[in-house]
C-alpha positions as CSV (number, residue, x, y, z in Angstrom):
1,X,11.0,-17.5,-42.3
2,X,9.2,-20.7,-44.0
3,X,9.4,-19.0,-47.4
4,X,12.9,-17.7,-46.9
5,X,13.5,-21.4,-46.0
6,X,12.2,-22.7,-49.0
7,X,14.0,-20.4,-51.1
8,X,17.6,-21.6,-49.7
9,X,16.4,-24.9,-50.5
10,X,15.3,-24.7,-53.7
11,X,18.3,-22.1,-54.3
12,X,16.4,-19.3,-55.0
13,X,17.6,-17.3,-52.1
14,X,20.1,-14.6,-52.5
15,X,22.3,-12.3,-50.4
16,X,20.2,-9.3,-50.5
17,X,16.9,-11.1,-49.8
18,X,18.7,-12.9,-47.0
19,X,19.8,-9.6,-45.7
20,X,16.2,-7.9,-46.1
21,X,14.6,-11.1,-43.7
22,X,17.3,-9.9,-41.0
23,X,15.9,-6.8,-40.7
24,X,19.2,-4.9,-40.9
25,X,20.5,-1.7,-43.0
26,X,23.8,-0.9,-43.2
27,X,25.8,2.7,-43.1
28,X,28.6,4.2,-42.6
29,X,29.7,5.6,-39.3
30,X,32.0,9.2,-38.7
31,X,34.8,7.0,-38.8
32,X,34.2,5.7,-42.3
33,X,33.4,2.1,-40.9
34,X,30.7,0.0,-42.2
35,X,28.5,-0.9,-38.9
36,X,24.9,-3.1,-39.4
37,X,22.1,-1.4,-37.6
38,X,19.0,-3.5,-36.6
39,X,16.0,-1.8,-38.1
40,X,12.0,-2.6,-38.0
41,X,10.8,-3.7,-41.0
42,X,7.1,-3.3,-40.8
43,X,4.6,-6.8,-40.8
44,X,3.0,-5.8,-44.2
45,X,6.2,-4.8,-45.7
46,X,7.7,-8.3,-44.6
47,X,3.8,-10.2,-45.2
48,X,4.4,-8.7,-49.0
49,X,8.0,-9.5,-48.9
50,X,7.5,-12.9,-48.7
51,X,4.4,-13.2,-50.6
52,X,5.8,-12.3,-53.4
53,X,9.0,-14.4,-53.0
54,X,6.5,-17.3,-52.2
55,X,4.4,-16.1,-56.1
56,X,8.2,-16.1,-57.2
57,X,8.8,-19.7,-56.9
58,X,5.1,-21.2,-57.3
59,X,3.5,-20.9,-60.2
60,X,-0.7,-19.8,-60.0
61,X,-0.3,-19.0,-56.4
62,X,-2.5,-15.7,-55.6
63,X,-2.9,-13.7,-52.8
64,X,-5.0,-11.1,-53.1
65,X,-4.3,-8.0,-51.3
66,X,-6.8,-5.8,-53.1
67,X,-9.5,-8.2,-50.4
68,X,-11.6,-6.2,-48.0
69,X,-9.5,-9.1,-45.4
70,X,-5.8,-7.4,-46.1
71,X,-7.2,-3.8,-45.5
72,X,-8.9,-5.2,-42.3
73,X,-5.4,-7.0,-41.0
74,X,-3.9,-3.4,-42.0
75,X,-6.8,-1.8,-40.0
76,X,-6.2,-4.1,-37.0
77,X,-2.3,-3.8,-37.1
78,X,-2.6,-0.5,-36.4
79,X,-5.0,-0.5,-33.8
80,X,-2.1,-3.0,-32.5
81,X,0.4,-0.1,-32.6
82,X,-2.1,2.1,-31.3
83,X,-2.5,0.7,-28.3
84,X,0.4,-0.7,-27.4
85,X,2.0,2.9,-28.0
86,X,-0.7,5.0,-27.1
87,X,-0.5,8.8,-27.2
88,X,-3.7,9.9,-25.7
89,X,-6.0,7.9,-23.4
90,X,-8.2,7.7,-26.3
91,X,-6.1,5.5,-27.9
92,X,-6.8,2.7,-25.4
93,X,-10.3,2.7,-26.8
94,X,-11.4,-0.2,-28.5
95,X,-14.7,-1.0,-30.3
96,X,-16.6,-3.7,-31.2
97,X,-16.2,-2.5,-34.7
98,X,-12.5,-2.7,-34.2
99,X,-12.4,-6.5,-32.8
100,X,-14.5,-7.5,-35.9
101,X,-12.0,-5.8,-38.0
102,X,-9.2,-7.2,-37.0
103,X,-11.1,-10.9,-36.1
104,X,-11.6,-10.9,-40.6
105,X,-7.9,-9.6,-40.7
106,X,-6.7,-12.1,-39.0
107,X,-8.8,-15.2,-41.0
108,X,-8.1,-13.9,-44.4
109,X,-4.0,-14.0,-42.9
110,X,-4.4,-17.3,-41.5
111,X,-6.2,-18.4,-45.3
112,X,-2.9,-17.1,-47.2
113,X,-0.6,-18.4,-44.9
114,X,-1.9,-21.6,-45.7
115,X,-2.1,-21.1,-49.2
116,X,1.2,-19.6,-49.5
117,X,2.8,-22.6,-46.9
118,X,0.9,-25.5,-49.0
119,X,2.0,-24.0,-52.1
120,X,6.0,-23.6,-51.1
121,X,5.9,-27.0,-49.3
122,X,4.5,-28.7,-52.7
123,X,7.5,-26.7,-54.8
124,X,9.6,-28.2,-52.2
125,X,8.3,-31.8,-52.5
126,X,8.4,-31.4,-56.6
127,X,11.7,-30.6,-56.4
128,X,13.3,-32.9,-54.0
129,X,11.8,-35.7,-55.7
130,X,13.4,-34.4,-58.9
131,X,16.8,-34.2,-56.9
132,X,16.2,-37.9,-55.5
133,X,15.3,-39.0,-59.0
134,X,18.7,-37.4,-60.6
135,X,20.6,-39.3,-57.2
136,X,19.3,-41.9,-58.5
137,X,19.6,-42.4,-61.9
138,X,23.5,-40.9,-61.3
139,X,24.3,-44.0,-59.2
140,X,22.8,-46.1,-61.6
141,X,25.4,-44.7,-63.6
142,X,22.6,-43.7,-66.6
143,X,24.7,-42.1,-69.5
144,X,22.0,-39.0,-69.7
145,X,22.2,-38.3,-66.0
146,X,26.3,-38.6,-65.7
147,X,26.9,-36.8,-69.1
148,X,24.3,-33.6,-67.7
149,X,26.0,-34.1,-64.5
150,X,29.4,-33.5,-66.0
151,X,28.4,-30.9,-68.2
152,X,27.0,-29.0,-65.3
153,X,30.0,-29.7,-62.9
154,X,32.0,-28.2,-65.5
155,X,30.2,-25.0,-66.4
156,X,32.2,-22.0,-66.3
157,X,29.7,-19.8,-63.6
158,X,30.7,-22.4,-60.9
């Protein structure tokens, strides 16, 4: 939700991306209505969904999911779904093996979602200062600021 955040501030959200974060589908129903339908998006569909919105609006942030760390937070979530669903009693089983698995999975997540938080947080900061800047210099009444200002508040896509 912090990227998604970021992105409607920095107006790089849109409708559909919005819509994906809600974790809803739509379709149509016997009677031809459209109805919304809460659906389960999975947690490294939505860890890649906003990864890649958060690489979208910073430049040289990485996150690499090609790390022995992502496979092991894959591994771990699920052993998660295993045994909270289980299907045998075997599946309650865990092993040391598994709670070192999922102990790295869960640093290398921690790691990128501090690297992928820092990184939005400093887009953010960048570009508020550039709005406060343009507030600025446009009550100042500087000819640059209130002719781009104009030309902008007239452009046909608005």
């Amino acid at each position: 939700m912090h990227v998604l955040s970021v992105a409607q501030s920095l107006g790089r959200s849109t409708p559909n991306l919005e819509f994906a974060f809600s974790e809803t589908s739509l379709f149509v129903n016997e009677q031809g209505e459209l109805k919304e339908q809460q659906r389960v998006v999975s947690t490294t569909a939505m860890i890649r969904l906003a990864t890649n919105i958060a690489k979208d609006m910073c430049d040289g942030l990485n996150v690499d999911f090609s790390d022995v760390g992502w496979q092991r937070l894959r591994s771990a979530i699920r052993l998660r779904n295993r045994i909270t669903h289980p299907k045998t009693v075997e599946d309650l089983a865990i092993s040391q093996q598994d709670l070192d698995a999922a102990s790295a999975g869960f640093d290398w997540f921690l790691t990128n979602v501090v690297a992928v938080m820092e990184a939005t947080l400093k887009e953010l900061k960048a570009f508020n200062t550039e709005a406060k800047d343009f507030i600025e210099k446009l009550n100042a009444g500087d000819p640059d600021t209130v002719a781009l200002y104009e030309r902008l508040h007239r452009a046909p896509d608005r």
